[in-house]
N, C-alpha and C positions, 0 to 999 in steps of 0.2 A: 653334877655341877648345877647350879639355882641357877635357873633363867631370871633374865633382869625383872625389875617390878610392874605391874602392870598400874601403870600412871591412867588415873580417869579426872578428866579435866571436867570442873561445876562452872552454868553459868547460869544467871537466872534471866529466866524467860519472859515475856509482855508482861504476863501478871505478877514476876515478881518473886517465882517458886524458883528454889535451885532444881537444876535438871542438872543431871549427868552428861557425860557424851556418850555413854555404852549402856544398854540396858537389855540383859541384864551383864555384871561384868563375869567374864569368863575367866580365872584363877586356876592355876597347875597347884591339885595339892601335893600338900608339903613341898615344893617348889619356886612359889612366888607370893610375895605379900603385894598389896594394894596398896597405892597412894594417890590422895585424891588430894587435889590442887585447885585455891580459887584464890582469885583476887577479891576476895570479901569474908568474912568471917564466918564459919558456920561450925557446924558441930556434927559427928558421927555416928550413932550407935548402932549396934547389930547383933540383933537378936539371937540369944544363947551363945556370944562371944563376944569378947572383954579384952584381947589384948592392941587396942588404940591407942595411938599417940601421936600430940601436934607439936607442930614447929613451923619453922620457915624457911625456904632455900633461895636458889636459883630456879628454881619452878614455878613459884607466884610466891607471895607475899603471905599465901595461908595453904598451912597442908597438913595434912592426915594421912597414918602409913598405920598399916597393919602386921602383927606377924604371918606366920604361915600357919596355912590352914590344913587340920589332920581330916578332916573328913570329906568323903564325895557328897555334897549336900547342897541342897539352894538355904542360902539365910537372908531374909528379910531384913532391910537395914535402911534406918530414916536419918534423910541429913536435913538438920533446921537451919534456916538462915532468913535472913531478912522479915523473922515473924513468919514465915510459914516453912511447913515441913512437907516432905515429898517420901515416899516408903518404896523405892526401886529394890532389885535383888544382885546378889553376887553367888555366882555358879562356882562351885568347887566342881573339875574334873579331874580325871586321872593324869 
């Protein structure tokens, strides 16, 4: 049975950068996708993975969810928002 999603909430900090609230985020593979939630607009990418996608809920006004991930691996992944970009990671565990 898939464990629920792991929600990482973006806010941006003094100068303006989105930060996460987990860093880096820890992920159950093949078990949980990722969805990150902000009240402002920003964008996802992650390196050597491609399955993102945004909308909007009861979570905040902006979000991004991932599918599930096959690999045990760390991927590098920059969220841009407000003109600057920030390159945190996401842990794939067993």
């Amino acid at each position: 049975m898939p464990n629920s999603d792991k929600v990482v909430r973006l806010n941006l900090n003094t100068s303006g950068m989105p930060v996460p609230d987990q860093d880096p985020v820890r992920v159950k593979k093949g078990n949980q996708k990722v969805k990150w939630c902000a009240d402002f607009p920003f964008t996802i990418s992650i390196d050597g993975y491609s399955d993102v996608s945004y909308g909007a809920d009861g979570d905040a006004s902006h979000n991004c969810k991932t599918g599930y991930f096959t690999e045990e691996k760390r991927y590098k992944y920059s969220i841009a928002a407000n003109g600057k970009i920030n390159d945190p990671e996401v842990e794939i565990i067993p």
